[in-house]
MARTOR-516287 format. One record per residue (C-alpha): y, z, x; residue in one letter. Coordinates in steps of 0.1 Angstrom, whole numbers, padded with zeros to 4 digits, always signed. Layout:
YZXa/...
This chain:
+0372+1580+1097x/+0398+1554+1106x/+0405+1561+1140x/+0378+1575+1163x/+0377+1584+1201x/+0355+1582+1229x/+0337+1614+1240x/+0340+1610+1278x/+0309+1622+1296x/+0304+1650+1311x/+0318+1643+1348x/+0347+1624+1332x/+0357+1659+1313x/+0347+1678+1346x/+0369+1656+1370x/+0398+1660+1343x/+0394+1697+1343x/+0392+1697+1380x/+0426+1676+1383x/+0442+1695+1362x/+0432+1727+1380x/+0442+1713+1412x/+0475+1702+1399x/+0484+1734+1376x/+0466+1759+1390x/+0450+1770+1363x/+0420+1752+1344x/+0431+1731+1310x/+0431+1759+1280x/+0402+1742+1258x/+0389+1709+1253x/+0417+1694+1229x/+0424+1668+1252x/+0419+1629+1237x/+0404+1605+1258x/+0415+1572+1261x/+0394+1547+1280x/+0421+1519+1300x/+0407+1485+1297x/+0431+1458+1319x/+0444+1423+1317x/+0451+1403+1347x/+0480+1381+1345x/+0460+1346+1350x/+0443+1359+1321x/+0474+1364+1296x/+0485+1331+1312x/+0456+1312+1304x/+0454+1328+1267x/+0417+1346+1273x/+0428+1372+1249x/+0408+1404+1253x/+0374+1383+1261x/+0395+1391+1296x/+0397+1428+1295x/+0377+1446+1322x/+0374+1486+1322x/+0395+1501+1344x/+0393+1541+1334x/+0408+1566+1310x/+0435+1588+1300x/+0437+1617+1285x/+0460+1631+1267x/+0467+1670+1256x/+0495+1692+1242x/+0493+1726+1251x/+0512+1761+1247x/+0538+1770+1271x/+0544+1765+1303x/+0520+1737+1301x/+0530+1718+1276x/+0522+1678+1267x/+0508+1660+1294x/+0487+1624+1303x/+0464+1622+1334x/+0444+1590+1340x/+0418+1588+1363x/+0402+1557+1376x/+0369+1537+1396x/+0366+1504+1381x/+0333+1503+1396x/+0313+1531+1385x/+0330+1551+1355x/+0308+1580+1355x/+0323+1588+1384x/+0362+1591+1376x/+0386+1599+1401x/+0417+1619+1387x/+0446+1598+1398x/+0480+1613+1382x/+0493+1636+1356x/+0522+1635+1339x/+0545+1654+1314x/+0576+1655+1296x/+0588+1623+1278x/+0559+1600+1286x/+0535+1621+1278x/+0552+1634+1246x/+0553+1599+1232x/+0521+1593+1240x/+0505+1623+1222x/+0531+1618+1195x/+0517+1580+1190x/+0485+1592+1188x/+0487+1613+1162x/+0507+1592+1141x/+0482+1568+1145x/+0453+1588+1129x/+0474+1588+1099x/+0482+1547+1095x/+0480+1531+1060x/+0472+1498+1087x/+0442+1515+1098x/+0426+1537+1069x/+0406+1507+1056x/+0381+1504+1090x/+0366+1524+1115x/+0388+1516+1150x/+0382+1534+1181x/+0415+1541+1205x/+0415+1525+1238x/+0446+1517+1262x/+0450+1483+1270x/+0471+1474+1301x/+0485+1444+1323x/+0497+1456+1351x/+0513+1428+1365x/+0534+1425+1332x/+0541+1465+1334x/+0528+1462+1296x/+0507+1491+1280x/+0496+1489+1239x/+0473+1511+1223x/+0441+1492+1219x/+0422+1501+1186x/+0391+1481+1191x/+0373+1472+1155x/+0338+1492+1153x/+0327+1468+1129x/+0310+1433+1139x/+0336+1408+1135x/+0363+1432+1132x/+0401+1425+1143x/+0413+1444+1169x/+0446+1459+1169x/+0473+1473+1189x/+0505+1495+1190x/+0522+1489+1220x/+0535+1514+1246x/+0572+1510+1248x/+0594+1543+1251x/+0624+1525+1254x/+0629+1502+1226x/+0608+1516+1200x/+0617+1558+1181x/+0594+1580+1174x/+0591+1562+1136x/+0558+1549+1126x/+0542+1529+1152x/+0542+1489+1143x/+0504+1476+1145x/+0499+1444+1156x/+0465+1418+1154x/+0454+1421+1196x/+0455+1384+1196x/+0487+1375+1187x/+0504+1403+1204x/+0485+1389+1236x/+0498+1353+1227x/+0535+1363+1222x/+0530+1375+1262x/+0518+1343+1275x/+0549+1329+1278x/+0563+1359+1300x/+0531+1356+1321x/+0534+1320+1325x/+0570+1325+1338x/+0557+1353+1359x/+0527+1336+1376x/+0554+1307+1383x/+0581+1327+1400x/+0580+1330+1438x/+0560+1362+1445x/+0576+1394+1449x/+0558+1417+1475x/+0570+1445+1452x/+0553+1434+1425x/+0515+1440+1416x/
């Protein structure tokens, strides 16, 4: 299988259902939801090209497309520190979501990716305000990849994949600038 996900434990998949319950009012519908662990970047990181040897976990996502009234939604949860123990954090829906889900799927059926076994991540930098989907290799010495997260300049085409490292190396120089400029209190 090209692209597999992560089976989130079972207090993971609790605390989502638990969100989401809190949130809707009513419990998910079933158990379709993908789960997307979130590994992070910090900007010193991008700046001093670490590459993903730099990424840290930082939670999940989970993505779902149900029937009406629900429809598509994302809700991450996060606790840097101890995983097992989530903390539901946001849900959203409508045209974040929708791309989201939509990217997903598209991605399952990538002529890029039907050659080796990749597992989907998220991978974000926060102080960048950059998301990419992170398919991390399952096999030793495999490549990573990405498809990054951009609703606004990209359609709903098939995604463009990209080697992790030099999509992480075209960012330096937009870090570098970033971790130069006087600091914004607005900013992460």
């Amino acid at each position: 299988m090209p692209l597999e996900f992560v089976t989130p434990s079972p207090q993971v998949l609790q605390t989502y259902r638990d969100g989401f319950l809190d949130l809707v009012g009513t419990p998910p519908p079933d158990d379709s939801a993908v789960h997307v662990p979130v590994y992070a970047i910090p900007l010193d990181a991008v700046v001093r090209s670490l590459g993903t040897a730099a990424e840290a976990p930082s939670g999940c996502r989970f993505y779902a497309s149900y029937p009406p009234p629900i429809g598509t939604v994302s809700c991450e949860m996060t606790n840097p520190r101890d995983y097992g123990n989530a903390r539901f954090r946001n849900m959203l829906d409508g045209e974040w979501a929708e791309w989201g889900w939509r990217r997903i799927q598209q991605m399952g059926a990538l002529p890029e990716l039907a050659h080796g076994g990749y597992t989907l991540n998220l991978l974000i930098m926060p102080s960048l305000f950059v998301e990419a989907f992170y398919l991390r290799a399952n096999s030793p010495g495999g490549n990573a990849q990405v498809v990054p997260f951009d609703l606004f300049s990209e359609t709903l085409g098939p995604p463009v994949v990209q080697d992790a490292r030099a999509y992480l190396a075209s960012l330096q120089p937009v870090a570098a600038a970033r971790a130069a400029a006087p600091r914004d209190p607005l900013l992460p």
